[in-house]
C-alpha positions as a Markdown table, in Angstrom:
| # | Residue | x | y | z |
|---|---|---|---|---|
| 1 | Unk | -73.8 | -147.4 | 59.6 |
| 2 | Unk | -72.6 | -150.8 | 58.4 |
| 3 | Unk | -74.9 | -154.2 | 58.7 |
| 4 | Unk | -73.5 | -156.3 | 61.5 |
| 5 | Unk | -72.1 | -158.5 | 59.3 |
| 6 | Unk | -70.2 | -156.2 | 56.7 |
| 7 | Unk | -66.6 | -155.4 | 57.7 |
| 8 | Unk | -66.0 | -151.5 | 58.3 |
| 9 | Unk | -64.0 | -150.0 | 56.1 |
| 10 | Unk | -61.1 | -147.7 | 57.5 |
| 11 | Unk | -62.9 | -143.9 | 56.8 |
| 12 | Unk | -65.9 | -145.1 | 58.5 |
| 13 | Unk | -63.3 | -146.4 | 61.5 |
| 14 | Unk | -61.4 | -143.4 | 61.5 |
| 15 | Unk | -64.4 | -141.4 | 61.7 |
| 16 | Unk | -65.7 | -143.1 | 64.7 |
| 17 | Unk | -61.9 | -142.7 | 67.0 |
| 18 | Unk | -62.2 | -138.9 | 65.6 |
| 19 | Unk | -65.5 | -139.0 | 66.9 |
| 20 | Unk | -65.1 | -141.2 | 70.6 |
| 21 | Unk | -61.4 | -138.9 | 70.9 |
| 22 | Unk | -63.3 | -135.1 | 70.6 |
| 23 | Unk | -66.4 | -136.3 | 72.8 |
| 24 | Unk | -63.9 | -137.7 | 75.9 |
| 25 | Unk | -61.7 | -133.9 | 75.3 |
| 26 | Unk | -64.5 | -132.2 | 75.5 |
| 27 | Unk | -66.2 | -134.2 | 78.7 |
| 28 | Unk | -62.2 | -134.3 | 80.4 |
| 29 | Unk | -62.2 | -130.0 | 80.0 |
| 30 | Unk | -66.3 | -129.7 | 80.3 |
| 31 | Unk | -66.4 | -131.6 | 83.7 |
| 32 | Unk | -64.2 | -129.8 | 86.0 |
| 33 | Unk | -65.9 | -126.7 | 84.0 |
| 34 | Unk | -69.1 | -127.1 | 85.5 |
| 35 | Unk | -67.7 | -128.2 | 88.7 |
| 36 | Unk | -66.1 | -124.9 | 89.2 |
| 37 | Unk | -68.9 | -123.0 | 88.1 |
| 38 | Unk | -71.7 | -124.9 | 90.0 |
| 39 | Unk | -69.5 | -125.4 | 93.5 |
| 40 | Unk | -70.3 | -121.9 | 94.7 |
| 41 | Unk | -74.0 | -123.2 | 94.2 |
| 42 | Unk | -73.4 | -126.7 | 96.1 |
| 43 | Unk | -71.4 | -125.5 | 98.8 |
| 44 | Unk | -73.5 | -124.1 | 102.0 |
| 45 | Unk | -71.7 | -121.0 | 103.4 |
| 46 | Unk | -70.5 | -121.1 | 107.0 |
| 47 | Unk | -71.5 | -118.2 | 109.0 |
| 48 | Unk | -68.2 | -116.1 | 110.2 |
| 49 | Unk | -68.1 | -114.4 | 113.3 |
| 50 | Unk | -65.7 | -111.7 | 114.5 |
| 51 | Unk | -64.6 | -111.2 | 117.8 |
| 52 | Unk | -65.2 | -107.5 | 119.1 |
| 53 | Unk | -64.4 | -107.8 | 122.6 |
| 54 | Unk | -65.3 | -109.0 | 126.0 |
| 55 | Unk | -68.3 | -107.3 | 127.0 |
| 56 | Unk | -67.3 | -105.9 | 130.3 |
| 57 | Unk | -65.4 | -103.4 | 128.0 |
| 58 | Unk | -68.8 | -101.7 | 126.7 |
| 59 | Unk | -70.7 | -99.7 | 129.4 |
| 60 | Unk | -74.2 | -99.7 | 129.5 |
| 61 | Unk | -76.3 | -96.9 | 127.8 |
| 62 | Unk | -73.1 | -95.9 | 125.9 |
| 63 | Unk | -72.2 | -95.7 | 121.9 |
| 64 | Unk | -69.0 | -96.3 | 121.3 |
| 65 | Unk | -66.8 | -96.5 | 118.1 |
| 66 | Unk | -64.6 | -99.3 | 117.5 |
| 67 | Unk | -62.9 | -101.8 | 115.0 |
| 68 | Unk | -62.9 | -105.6 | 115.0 |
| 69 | Unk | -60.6 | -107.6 | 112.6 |
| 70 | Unk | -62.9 | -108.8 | 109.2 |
| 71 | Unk | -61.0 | -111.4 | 106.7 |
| 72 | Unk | -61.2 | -110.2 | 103.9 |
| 73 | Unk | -60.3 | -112.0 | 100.6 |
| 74 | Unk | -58.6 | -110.8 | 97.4 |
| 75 | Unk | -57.7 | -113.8 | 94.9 |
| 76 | Unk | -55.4 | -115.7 | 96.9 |
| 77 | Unk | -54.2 | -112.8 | 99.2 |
| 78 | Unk | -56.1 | -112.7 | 102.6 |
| 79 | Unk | -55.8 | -110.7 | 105.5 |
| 80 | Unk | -57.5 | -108.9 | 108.4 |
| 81 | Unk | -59.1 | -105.8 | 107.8 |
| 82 | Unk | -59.9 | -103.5 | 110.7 |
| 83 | Unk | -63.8 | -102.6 | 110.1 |
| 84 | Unk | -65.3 | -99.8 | 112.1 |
| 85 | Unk | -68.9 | -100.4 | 114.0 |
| 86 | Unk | -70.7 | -98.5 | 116.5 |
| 87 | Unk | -71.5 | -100.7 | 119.3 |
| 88 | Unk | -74.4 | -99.8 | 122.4 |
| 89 | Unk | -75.2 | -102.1 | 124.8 |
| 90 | Unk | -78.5 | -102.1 | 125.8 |
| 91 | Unk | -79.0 | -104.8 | 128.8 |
| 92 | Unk | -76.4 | -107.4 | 129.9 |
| 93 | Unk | -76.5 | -109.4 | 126.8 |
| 94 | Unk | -78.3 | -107.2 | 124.1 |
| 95 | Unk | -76.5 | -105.1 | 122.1 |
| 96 | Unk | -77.0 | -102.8 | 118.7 |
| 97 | Unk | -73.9 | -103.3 | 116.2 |
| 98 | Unk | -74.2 | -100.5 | 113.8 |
| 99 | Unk | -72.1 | -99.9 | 109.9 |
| 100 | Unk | -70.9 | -96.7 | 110.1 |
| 101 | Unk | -71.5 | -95.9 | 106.4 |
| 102 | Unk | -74.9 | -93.4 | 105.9 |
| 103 | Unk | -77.3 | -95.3 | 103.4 |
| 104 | Unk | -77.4 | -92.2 | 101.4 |
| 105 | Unk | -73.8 | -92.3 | 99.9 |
| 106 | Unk | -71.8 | -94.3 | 101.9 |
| 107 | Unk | -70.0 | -91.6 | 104.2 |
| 108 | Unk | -68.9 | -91.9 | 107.8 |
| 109 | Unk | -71.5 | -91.0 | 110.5 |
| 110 | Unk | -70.4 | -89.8 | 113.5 |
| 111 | Unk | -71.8 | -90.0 | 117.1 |
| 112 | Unk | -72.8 | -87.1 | 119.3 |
| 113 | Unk | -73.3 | -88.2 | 122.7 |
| 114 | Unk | -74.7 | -85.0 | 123.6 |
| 115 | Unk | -77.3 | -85.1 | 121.0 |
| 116 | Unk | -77.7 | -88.9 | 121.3 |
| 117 | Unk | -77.5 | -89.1 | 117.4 |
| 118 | Unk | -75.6 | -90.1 | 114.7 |
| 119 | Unk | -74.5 | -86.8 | 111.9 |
| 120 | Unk | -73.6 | -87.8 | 108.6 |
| 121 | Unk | -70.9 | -84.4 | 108.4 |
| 122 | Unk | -71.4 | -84.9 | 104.0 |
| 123 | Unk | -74.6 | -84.4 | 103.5 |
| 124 | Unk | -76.6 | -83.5 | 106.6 |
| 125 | Unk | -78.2 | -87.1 | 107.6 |
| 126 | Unk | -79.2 | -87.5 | 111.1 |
| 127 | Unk | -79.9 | -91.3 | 112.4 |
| 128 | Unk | -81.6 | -91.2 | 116.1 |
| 129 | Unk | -80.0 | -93.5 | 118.6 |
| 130 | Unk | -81.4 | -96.9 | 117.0 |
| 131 | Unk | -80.0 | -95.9 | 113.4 |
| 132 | Unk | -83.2 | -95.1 | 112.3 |
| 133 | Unk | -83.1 | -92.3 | 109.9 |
| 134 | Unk | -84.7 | -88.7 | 111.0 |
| 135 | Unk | -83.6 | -86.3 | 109.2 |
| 136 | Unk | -81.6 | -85.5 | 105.7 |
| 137 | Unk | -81.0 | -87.6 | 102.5 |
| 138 | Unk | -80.4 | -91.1 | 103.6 |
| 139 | Unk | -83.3 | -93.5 | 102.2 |
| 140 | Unk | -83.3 | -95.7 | 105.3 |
| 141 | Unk | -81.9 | -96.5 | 108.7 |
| 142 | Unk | -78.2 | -97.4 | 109.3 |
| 143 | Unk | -77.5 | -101.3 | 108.7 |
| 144 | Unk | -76.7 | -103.5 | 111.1 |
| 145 | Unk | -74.5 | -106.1 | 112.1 |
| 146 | Unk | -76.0 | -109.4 | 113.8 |
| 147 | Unk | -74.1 | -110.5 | 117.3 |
| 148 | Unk | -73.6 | -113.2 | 119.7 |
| 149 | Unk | -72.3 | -113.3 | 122.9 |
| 150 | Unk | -70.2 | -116.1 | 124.5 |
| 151 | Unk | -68.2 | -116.7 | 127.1 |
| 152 | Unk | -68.6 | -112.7 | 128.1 |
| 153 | Unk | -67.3 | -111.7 | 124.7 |
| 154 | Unk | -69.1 | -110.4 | 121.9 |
| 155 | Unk | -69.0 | -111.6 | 118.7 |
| 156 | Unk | -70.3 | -109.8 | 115.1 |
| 157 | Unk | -71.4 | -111.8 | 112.3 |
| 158 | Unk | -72.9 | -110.8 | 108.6 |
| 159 | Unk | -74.1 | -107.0 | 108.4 |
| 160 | Unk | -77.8 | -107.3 | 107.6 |
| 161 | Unk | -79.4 | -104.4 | 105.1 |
| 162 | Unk | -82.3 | -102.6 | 107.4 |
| 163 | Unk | -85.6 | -102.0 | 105.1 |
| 164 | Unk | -86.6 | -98.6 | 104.5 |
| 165 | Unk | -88.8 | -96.8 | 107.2 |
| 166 | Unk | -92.4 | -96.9 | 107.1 |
């Protein structure tokens, strides 16, 4: 660098624009950059809740099979998806939202009322009542979705993994 006094010559000035002009390109494309890549990071999640149904419509005691519409995202297309759960009510308020899927590979269960089980017809796994698993290849109970109810109607939210039993 040059002594405050001396004048700069025109290499040393040109070298110093080249320089000031490839540092503001780089912060004009590096800033929204990280903003896109560190937003998903920032950004708390709102929880999402499904409506299911008013809860009149679900009989005490009894398993029943039925959809409720899930948004579901695919770039910029979204739309509702009908998702299948298995829904018991167990008091006036309390419920069990099951995922149809086995946790062995994903199949459909099915519910036998007269067994008061769930059959995975693939690969022979049997869930009791509460999902657990009893019987068969699945590695752990069925998941399950958590619920709300307002208003008389119940609401599902995010399906929560169940650990494996003890």
């Amino acid at each position: 660098m040059s002594d405050p006094g001396e004048a700069v010559d025109r290499r040393e000035f040109l070298g110093w624009v080249v320089k000031c002009g490839v540092g503001a390109v780089t912060a004009i494309v590096a800033i929204p950059l990280v903003g896109f890549v560190l937003s998903p990071l920032l950004t708390a999640k709102q929880p999402q809740w499904y409506e299911v149904g008013p809860v009149d419509s679900f009989r005490l005691g009894r398993t029943v099979l039925t959809t409720f519409p899930k948004a579901k995202k695919d770039a910029w297309v979204e739309a509702d998806v009908p998702t299948p759960i298995y829904v018991r009510r167990e008091g006036d308020t309390k419920f069990a939202v099951f995922d149809p899927r086995c946790t062995h590979l994903g199949c459909m269960v099915q519910w036998s009322s007269d067994a008061n089980q769930f059959f995975c017809p693939c690969h022979a796994a049997v869930f009791n009542a509460q999902g657990v698993n009893v019987a068969g290849p699945a590695p752990r109970p069925l998941d399950r979705y958590e619920y709300k109810v307002e208003r008389d109607t119940l609401y599902v939210g995010e399906l929560q993994k169940v650990a494996e039993k003890a």
